[in-house]
C-alpha positions in Angstrom: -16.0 -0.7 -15.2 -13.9 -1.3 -18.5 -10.2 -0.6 -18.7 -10.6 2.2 -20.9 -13.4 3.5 -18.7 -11.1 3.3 -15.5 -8.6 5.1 -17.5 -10.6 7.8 -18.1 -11.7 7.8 -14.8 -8.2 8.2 -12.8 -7.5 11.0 -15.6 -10.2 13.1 -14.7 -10.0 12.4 -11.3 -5.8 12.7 -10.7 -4.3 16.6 -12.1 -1.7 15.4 -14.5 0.2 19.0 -13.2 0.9 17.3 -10.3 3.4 14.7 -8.8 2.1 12.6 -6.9 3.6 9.5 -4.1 2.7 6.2 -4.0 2.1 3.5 -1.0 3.4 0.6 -2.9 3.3 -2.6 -1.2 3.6 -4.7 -4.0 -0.2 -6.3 -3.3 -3.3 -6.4 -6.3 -4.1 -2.7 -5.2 -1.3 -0.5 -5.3 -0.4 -2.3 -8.2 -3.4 -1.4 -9.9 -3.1 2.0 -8.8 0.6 2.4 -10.3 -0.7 0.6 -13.7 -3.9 2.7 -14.2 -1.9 5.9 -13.6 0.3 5.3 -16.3 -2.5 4.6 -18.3 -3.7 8.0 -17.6 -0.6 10.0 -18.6 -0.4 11.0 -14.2 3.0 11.1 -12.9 3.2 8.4 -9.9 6.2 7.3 -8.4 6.2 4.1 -5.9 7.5 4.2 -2.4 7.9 0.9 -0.5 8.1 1.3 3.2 10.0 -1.9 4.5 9.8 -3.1 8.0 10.0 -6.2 10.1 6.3 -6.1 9.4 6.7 -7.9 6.0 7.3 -11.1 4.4 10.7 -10.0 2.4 8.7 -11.7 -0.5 6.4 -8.2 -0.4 9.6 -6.5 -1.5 10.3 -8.8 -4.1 6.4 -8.1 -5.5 6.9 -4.5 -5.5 10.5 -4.2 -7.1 9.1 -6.5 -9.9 6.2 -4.5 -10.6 7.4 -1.1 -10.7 10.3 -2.5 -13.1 7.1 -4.4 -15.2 5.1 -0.9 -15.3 8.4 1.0 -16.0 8.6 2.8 -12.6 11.1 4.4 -10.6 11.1 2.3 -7.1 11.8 4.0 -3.8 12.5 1.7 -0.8 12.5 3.0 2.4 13.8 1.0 5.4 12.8 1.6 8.8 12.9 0.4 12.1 9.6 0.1 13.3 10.1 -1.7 16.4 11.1 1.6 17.8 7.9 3.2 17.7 6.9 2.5 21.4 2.7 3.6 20.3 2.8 1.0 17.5 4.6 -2.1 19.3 2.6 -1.6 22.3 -0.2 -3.3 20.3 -3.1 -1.6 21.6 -6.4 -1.8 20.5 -5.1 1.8 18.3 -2.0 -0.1 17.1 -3.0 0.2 13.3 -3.5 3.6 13.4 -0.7 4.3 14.7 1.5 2.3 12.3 -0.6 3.6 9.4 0.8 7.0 10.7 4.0 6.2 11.0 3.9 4.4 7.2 2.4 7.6 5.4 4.2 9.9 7.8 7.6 8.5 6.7 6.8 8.4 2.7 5.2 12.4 2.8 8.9 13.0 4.4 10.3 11.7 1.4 8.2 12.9 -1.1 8.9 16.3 -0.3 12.3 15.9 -0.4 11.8 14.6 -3.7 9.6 17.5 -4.9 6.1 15.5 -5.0 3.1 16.7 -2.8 0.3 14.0 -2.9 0.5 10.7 -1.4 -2.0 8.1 -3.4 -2.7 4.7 -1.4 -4.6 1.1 -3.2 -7.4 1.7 -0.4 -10.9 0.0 -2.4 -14.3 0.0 -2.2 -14.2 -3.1 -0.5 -12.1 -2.0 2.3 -14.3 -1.4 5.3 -13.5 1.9 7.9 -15.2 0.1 11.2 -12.7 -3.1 10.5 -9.4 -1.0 9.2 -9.0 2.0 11.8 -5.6 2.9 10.3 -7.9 4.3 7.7 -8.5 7.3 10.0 -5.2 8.2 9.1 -5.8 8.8 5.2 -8.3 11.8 6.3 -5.6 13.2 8.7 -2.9 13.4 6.4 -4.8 14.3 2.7 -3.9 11.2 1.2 -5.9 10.0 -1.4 -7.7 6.7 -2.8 -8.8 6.5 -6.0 -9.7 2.9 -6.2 -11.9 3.8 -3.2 -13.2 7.1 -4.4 -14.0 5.4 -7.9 -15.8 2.9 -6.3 -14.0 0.2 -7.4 -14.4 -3.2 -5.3 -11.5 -5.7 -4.3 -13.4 -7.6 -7.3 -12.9 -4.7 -9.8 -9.6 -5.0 -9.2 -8.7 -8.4 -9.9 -11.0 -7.9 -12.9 -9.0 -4.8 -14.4 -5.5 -6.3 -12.9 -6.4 -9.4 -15.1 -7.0 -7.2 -18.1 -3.6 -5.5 -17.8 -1.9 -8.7 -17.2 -0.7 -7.8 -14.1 0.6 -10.5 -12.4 -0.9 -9.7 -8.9 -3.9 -10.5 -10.3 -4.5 -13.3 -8.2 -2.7 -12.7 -5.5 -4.1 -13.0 -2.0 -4.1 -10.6 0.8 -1.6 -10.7 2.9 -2.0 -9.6 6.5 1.0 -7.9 7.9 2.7 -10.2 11.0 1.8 -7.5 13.9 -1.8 -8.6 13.1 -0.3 -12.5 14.3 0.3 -11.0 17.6 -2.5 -10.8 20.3 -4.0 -7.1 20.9 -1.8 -6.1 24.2 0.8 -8.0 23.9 3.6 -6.5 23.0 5.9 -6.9 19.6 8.8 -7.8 19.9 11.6 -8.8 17.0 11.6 -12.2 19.0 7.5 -12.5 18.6 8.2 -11.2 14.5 10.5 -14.2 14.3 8.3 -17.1 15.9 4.9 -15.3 13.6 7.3 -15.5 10.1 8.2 -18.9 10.6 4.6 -20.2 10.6 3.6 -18.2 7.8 3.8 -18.4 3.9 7.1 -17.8 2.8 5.5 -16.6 -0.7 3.1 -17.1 -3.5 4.1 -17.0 -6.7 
């Protein structure tokens, strides 16, 4: 798909009446998202949920690339190391945090007068290996990398085009993910799983 064809595309597909939320994490998807909705003429506005889940250098992506599209950021901080269901890392733990994630940004779009949630979800992403994306059914929220049919390649592809400069940059799993199914997280376990890890990319 061209970028004038995936233009079109989110136009017809988003209602430019509406306001819609964003998941922005600051990764080659969301970013995408944001970039080909302005292209469209549809009002999106970011929201960045941060948690001791991410590398602060996820932050830093998404504060420069809603500034780079000419977008309002929202960051959200939150404690997630009090939700019992997610840090008891069960085999359900995604869901769970995936609920808690979208949960928290629909409370805040409504308080800032916008009524669907958009998420970077692609035709790449697979249901059977991501069971947070149970949630996105639960909750309305909509995908429309995914429901365009437009693969992690796509992406990168059109990113490139746009000059986006998450372009090329890699998928970063969040650190729960680090911590073996059943045990449980703990700020302590966070602390030993971020010092092993990439401290950025760019």
């Amino acid at each position: 798909m061209t970028l004038d064809e995936a233009t079109r595309a989110f136009a017809d597909l988003l209602d430019a009446r509406t306001a819609y939320g964003l998941a922005f994490s600051g990764g080659c998807d969301s970013m995408l998202v944001l970039a080909l909705a302005r292209c469209a003429g549809i009002d999106v506005a970011p929201y960045t949920l941060v948690t001791a889940f991410q590398a602060a250098f996820e932050l830093d992506d998404a504060r420069d690339g809603a500034r780079d599209l000419g977008a309002s950021l929202t960051v959200i901080e939150k404690d997630i190391l009090g939700q019992g269901r997610v840090c008891a890392n069960d085999p359900d733990r995604c869901y769970w945090c995936k609920r808690f994630i979208f949960g928290t940004i629909l409370g805040a779009m409504a308080r800032d007068g916008r009524t669907v949630l958009l998420d970077g979800s692609n035709a790449s992403d697979d249901p059977a290996r991501r069971p947070g994306m149970r949630v996105l059914g639960e909750l309305g929220v909509v995908s429309p990398l995914r429901e365009l049919g437009l693969t992690k390649d796509d992406v990168r592809a059109l990113s490139r085009e746009l000059g986006l400069f998450t372009a090329q940059k890699p998928n970063f799993s969040c650190y729960a993910t680090k911590v073996p199914t059943g045990e449980k997280i703990t700020a302590e376990r966070l602390a030993e799983v971020a010092a092993r890890e990439a401290k950025g990319w760019r």
